[in-house]
C-alpha positions in Angstrom: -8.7 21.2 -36.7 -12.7 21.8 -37.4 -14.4 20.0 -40.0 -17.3 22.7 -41.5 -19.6 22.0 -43.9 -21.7 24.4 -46.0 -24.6 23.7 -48.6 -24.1 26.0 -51.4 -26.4 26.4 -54.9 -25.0 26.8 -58.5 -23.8 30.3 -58.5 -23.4 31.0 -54.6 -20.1 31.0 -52.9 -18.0 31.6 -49.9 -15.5 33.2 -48.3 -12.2 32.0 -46.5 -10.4 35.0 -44.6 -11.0 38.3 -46.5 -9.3 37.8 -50.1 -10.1 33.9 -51.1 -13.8 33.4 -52.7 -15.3 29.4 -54.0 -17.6 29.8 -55.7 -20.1 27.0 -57.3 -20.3 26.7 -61.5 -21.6 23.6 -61.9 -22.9 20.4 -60.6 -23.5 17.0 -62.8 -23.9 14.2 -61.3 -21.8 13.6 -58.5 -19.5 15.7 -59.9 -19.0 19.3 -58.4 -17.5 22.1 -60.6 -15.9 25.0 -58.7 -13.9 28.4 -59.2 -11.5 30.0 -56.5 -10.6 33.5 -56.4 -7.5 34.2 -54.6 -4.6 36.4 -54.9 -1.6 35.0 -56.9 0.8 34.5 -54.2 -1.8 32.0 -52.3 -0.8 28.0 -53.5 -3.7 26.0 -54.5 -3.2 22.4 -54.8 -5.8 19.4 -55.8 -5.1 17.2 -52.5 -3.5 14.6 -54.7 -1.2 16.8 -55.7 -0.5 18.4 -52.4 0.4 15.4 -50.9 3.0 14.3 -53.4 4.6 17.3 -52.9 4.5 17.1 -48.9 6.0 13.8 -50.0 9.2 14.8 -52.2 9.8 17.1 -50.0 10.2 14.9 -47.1 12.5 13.0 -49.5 14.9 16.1 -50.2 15.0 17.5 -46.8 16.9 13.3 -45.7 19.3 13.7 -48.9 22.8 14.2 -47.3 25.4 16.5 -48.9 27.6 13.6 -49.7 24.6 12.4 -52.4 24.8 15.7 -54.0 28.5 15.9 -54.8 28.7 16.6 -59.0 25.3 17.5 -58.7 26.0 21.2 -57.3 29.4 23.0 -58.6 31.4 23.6 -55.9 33.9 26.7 -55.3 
């Protein structure tokens, strides 16, 4: 995996691939405001988020079927 970096002004933006645009609304501080446009079938996550979700998966996918007996109706 590469590591790019790009300086960007209020108002500029870039692309990633052909359909995703970031673009930057604000800056105060350290703090850095910014707006993605993407189609709605692409997942955006904060990192944060993304992990605990890497995570609880990683959970589900050891659960055995035993632990889910009454959980699921059976036939």
């Amino acid at each position: 995996m590469i590591l790019l970096v790009i300086s960007r002004k209020i108002g500029e933006s870039f692309m990633i691939g052909d359909d995703i645009e970031v673009k930057i609304l604000k800056m105060e501080g350290t703090e850095v405001k910014i707006g993605i446009s993407a189609p709605l079938h692409v997942k955006i996550y904060r990192s944060e988020i993304y992990q605990k979700i890497v995570q609880e998966n990683k959970i589900a996918a050891q659960t055995s079927i035993e632990n889910l007996k009454g959980v699921i109706p059976s036939d």
